[in-house]
C-alpha positions in Angstrom: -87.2 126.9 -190.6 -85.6 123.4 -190.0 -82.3 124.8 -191.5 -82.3 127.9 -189.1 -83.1 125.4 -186.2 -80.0 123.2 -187.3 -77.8 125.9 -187.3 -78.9 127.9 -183.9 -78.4 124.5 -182.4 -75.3 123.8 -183.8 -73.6 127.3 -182.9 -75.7 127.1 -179.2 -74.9 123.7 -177.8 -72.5 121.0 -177.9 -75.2 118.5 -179.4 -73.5 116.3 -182.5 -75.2 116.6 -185.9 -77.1 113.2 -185.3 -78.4 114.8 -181.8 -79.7 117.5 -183.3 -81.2 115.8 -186.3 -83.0 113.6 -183.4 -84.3 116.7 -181.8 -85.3 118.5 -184.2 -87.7 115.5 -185.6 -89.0 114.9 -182.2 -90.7 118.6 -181.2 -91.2 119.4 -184.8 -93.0 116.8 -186.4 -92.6 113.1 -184.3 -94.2 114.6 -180.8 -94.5 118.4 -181.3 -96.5 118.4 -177.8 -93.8 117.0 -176.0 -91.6 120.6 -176.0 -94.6 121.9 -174.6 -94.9 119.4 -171.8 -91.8 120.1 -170.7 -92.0 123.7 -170.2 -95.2 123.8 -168.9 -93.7 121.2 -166.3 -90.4 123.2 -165.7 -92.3 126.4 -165.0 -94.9 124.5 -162.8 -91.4 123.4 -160.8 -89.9 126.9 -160.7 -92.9 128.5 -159.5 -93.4 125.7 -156.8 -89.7 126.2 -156.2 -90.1 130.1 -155.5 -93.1 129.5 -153.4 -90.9 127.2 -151.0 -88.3 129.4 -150.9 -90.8 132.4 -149.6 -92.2 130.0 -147.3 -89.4 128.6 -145.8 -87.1 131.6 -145.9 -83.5 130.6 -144.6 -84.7 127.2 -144.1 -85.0 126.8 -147.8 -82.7 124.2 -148.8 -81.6 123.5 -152.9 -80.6 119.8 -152.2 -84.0 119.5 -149.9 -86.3 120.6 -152.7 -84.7 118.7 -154.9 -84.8 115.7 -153.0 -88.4 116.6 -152.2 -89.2 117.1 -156.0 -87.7 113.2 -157.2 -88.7 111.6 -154.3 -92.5 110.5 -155.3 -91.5 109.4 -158.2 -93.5 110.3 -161.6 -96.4 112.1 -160.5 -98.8 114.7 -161.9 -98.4 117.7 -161.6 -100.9 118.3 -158.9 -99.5 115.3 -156.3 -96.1 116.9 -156.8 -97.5 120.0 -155.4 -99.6 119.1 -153.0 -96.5 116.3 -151.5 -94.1 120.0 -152.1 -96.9 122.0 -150.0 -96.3 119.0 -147.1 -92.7 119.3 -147.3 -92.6 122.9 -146.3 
């Protein structure tokens, strides 16, 4: 429920009330897709992240990839991995 939402928020972040009151309209009822987006984007990075890393071994380098991730710009998904695939 919105109340039980509220209050795991409240106990599991350092958000204010008006924060969370903001959040909580925005993925439940203002843009409910955009929580969605999000994680289907961070997973998307995380699995492109742990495909460099097997590639590049040692190599691999946290402030590289993320450098490499931010530096087209906004992108889809599929031009950030095929400028990721370059970079290794």
């Amino acid at each position: 429920t919105h109340e039980e939402a509220r209050r795991f928020m409240q106990e599991n972040t350092f958000a204010s009330d008006a924060e969370i009151d903001s959040e909580l309209l925005r993925y439940s009822t203002d843009i409910p897709g955009q929580a969605l987006s999000y994680a289907m984007g961070q997973r998307e990075i995380l699995r492109m992240r742990a495909e460099a890393r097997a590639a590049l071994g040692e190599r691999f380098s946290w402030p590289a990839f993320h450098a490499a991730v931010l530096s087209p710009g906004a992108v889809p998904m599929s031009l950030l991995g095929a400028h990721l695939e370059r970079w290794r």
